[in-house]
C-alpha positions as CSV (number, residue, x, y, z in Angstrom):
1,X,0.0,0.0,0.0
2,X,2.8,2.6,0.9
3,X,4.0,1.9,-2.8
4,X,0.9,2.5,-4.4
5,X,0.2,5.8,-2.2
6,X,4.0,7.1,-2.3
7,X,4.0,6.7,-6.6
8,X,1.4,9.1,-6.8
9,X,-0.7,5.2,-8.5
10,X,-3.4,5.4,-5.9
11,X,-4.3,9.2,-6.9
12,X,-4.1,8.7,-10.8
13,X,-6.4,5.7,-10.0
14,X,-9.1,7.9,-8.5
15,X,-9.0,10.3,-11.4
16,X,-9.6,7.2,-13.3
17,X,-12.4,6.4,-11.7
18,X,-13.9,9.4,-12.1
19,X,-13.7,9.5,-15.5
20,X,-14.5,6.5,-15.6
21,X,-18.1,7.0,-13.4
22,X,-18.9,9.2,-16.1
23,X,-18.3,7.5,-19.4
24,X,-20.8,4.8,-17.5
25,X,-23.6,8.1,-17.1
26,X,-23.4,8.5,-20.4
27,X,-22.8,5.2,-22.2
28,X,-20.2,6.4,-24.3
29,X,-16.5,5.4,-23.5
30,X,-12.8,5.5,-24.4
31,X,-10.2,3.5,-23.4
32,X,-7.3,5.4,-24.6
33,X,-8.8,8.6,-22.7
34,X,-8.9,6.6,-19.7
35,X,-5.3,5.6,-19.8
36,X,-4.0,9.5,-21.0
37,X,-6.0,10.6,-17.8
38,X,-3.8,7.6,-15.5
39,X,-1.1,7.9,-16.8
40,X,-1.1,12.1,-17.2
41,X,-1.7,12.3,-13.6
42,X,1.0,9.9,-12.2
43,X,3.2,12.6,-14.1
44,X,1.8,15.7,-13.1
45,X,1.7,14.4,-9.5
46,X,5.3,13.0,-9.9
47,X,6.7,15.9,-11.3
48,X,5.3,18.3,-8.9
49,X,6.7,16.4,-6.3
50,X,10.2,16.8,-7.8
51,X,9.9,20.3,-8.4
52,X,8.6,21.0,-4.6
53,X,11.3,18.7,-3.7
54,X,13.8,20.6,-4.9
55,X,12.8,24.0,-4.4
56,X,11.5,24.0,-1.0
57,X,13.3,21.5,0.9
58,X,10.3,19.9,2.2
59,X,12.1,17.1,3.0
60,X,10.3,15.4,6.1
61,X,7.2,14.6,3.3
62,X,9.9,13.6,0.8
63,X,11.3,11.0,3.1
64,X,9.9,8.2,0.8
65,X,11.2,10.2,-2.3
66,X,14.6,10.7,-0.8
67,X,14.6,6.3,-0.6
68,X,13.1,6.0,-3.8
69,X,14.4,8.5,-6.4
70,X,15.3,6.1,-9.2
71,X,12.0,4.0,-8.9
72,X,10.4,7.6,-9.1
73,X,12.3,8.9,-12.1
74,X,11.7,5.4,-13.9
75,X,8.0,5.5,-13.4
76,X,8.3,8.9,-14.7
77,X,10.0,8.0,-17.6
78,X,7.5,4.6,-18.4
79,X,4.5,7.3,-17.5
80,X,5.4,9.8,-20.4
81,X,5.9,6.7,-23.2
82,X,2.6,5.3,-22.4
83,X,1.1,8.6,-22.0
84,X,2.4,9.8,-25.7
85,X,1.1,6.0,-27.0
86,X,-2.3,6.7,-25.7
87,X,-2.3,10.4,-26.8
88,X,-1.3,9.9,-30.0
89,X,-4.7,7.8,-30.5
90,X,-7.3,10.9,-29.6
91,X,-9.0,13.7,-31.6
92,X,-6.9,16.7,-32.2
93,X,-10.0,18.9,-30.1
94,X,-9.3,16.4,-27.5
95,X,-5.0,17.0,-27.4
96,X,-5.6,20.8,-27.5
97,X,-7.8,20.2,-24.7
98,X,-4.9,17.9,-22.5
99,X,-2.6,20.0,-23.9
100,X,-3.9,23.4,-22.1
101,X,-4.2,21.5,-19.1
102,X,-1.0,20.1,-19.6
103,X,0.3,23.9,-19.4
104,X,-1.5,24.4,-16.1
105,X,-0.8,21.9,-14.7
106,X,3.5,22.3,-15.5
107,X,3.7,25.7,-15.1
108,X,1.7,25.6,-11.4
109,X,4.7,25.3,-9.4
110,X,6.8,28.0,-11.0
111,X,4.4,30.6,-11.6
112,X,0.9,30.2,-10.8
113,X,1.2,28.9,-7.1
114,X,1.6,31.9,-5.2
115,X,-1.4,33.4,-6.7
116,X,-3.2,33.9,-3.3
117,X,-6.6,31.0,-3.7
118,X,-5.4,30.1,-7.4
119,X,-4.3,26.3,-6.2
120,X,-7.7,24.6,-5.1
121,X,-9.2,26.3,-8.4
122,X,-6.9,25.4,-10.6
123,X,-7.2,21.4,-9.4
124,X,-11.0,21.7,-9.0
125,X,-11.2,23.2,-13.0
126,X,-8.4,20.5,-13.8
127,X,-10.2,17.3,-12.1
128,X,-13.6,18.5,-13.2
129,X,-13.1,19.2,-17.0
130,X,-10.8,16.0,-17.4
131,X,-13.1,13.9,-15.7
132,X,-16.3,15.1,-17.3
133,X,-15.5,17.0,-20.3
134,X,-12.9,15.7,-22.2
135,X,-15.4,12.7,-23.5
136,X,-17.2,14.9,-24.9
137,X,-15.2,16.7,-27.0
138,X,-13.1,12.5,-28.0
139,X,-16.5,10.9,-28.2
140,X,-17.9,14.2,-29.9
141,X,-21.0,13.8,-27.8
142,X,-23.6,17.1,-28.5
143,X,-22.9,19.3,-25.7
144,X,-26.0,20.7,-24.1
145,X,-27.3,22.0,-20.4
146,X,-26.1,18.6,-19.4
147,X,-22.4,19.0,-20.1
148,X,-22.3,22.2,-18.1
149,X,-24.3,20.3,-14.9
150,X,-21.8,17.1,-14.9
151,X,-19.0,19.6,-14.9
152,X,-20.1,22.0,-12.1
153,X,-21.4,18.6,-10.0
154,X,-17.9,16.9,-10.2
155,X,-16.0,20.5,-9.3
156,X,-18.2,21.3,-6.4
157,X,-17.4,17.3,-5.3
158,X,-13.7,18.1,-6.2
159,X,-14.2,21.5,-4.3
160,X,-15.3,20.0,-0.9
161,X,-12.1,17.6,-1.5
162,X,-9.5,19.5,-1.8
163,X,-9.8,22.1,0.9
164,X,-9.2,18.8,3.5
165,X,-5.7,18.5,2.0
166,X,-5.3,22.3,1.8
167,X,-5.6,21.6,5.8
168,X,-2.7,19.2,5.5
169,X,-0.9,21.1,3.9
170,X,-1.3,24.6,6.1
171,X,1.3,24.2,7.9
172,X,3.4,24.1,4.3
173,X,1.7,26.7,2.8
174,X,1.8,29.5,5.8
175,X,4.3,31.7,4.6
176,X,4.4,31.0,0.9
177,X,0.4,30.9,-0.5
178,X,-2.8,31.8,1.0
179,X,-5.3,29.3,1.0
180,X,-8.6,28.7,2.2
181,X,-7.4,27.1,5.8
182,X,-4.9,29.6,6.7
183,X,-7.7,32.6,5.3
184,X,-10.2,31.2,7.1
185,X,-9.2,28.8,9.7
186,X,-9.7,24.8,9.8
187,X,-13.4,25.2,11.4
188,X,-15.0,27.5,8.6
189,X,-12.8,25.5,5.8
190,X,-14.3,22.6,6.8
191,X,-18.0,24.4,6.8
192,X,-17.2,25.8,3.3
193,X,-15.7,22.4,2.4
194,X,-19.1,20.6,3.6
195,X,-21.7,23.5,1.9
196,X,-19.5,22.6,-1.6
197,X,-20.6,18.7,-1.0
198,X,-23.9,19.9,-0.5
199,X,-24.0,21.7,-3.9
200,X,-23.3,18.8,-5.4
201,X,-25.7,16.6,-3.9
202,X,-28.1,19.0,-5.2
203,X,-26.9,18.8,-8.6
204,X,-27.3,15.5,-8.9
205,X,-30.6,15.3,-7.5
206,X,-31.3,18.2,-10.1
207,X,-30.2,15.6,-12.9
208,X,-32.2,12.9,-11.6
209,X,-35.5,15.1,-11.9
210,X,-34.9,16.6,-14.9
211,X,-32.2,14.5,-17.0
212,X,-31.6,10.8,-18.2
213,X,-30.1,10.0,-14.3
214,X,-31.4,7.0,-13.0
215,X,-31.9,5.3,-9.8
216,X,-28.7,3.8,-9.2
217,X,-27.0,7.0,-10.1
218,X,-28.5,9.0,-7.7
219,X,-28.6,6.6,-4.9
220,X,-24.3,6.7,-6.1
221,X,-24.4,10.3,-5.5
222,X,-25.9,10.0,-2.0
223,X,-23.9,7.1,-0.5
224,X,-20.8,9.2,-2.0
225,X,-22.0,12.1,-0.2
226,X,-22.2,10.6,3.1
227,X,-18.7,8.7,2.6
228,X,-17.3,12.0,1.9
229,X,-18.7,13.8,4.5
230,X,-18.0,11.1,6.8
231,X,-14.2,11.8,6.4
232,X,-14.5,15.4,6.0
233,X,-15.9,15.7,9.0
234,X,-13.3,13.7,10.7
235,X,-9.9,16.1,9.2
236,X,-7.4,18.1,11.7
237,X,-4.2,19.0,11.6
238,X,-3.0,16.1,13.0
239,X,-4.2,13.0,10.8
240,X,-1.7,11.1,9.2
241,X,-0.8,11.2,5.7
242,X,-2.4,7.7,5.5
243,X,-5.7,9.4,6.1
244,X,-4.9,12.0,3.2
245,X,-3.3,9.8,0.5
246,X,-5.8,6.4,1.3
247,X,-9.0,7.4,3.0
248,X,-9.6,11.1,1.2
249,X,-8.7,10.3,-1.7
250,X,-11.0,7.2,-1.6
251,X,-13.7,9.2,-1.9
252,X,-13.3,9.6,-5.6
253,X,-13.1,5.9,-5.4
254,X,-15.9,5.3,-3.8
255,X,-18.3,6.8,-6.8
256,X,-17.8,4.1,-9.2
257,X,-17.9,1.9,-6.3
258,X,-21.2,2.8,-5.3
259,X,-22.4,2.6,-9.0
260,X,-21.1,-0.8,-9.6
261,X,-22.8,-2.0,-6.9
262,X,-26.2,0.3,-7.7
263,X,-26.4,-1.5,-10.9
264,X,-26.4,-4.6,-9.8
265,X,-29.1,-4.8,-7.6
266,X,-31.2,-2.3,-9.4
């Protein structure tokens, strides 16, 4: 399990599944889209890590990094060859799209993180469009008020996730970015964190009264709400990384999950 956390595999997985949750909405799916998103986030993730490494000395969280650098820099390295493979296989809409967040994505650690707030926004728009929009643009599905609902659901999901790991990170980020914790303190954050979860609960029940959602997709949408809230609720200071990188994070897990399971007995 360390492995799988400490590679950055466990992350790139949930991003996965999210994608993955909604290709299964909408019936319409793409392998190679699937694998780009994997495979693009183990090196974003990766190289990020490096970067921070490197430029801040952080090197009580790098501890696994410092034991592991060549197994880090040759996942890298097998992450961008698979990553060009399954590129090269998409629409050209579809790499202009990957490629613009491509350039967010590289140039956030250089440039773009000390924009006071920028960081949860920039993940939340990078999470939510790759996860929701991209199929529509490979699959060249007709983009109506649905495509606009999926997108806002999934970022106000991503929303209420991220500021839990902007808490983790606080103590990090105190004298280099503002973010939301440090603005508002851990109590609030976790009141805004909660009020994002419940905008996208009502989303989703929006899309189940007025859009192709079915039963098992909303009943997904409400056991994912109370599995993320259960472990938002529970975040301070002082939880382990373990709690971050596995039990947080499972909470993008947990909607394909959930819909697996829906389908089956429904």
């Amino acid at each position: 399990m360390p492995f799988v956390l400490n590679t950055k595999i466990f992350i790139s997985f949930a991003v996965l599944c999210l994608a993955l949750t909604t290709q299964l909405y909408l019936k319409s799916y793409n392998i190679n889209l699937l694998f780009v998103l994997f495979f693009g986030t183990l090196i974003s993730y990766n190289f990020q890590r490096i970067v921070f490494f490197f430029h801040n000395n952080r090197a009580i969280k790098s501890s696994w990094f410092l034991s592991n650098t060549k197994l880090t820099y040759f996942l890298l390295l097998v992450s961008v060859f698979a990553f060009i493979y399954f590129f090269l296989k998409l629409n050209l809409i579809t790499k202009l799209m990957i490629a613009l967040l491509s350039i967010i994505s590289f140039s956030y650690p250089f440039v773009l993180r000390s924009i006071p707030f920028l960081k949860i926004f920039l993940i939340t728009f990078s999470w939510a469009f790759s996860t929701t929009s991209l199929i529509y643009f490979e699959n060249q599905i007709l983009i109506d008020i649905e495509f606009y609902l999926l997108f806002f659901s999934r970022a106000f999901f991503v929303l209420a996730l991220t500021i839990p790991f902007d808490i983790r990170d606080a103590k990090y980020d105190l004298q280099k970015i503002i973010t939301i914790p440090i603005f508002f303190g851990l109590k609030v954050s976790k009141y805004i964190s909660i009020s994002f979860l419940f905008a996208y609960l009502l989303i989703e029940l929006f899309l189940f009264s007025f859009f192709n959602f079915s039963l098992s997709l909303l009943l997904t949408s409400i056991l994912g709400f109370g599995y993320t809230i259960f472990f938002i609720l529970q975040v301070n200071e002082n939880k382990s990384e373990f709690y971050y990188s596995f039990w947080l994070e499972s909470c993008s897990v947990s909607l394909l999950f959930f819909l697996i399971i829906t389908s089956i007995f429904l």
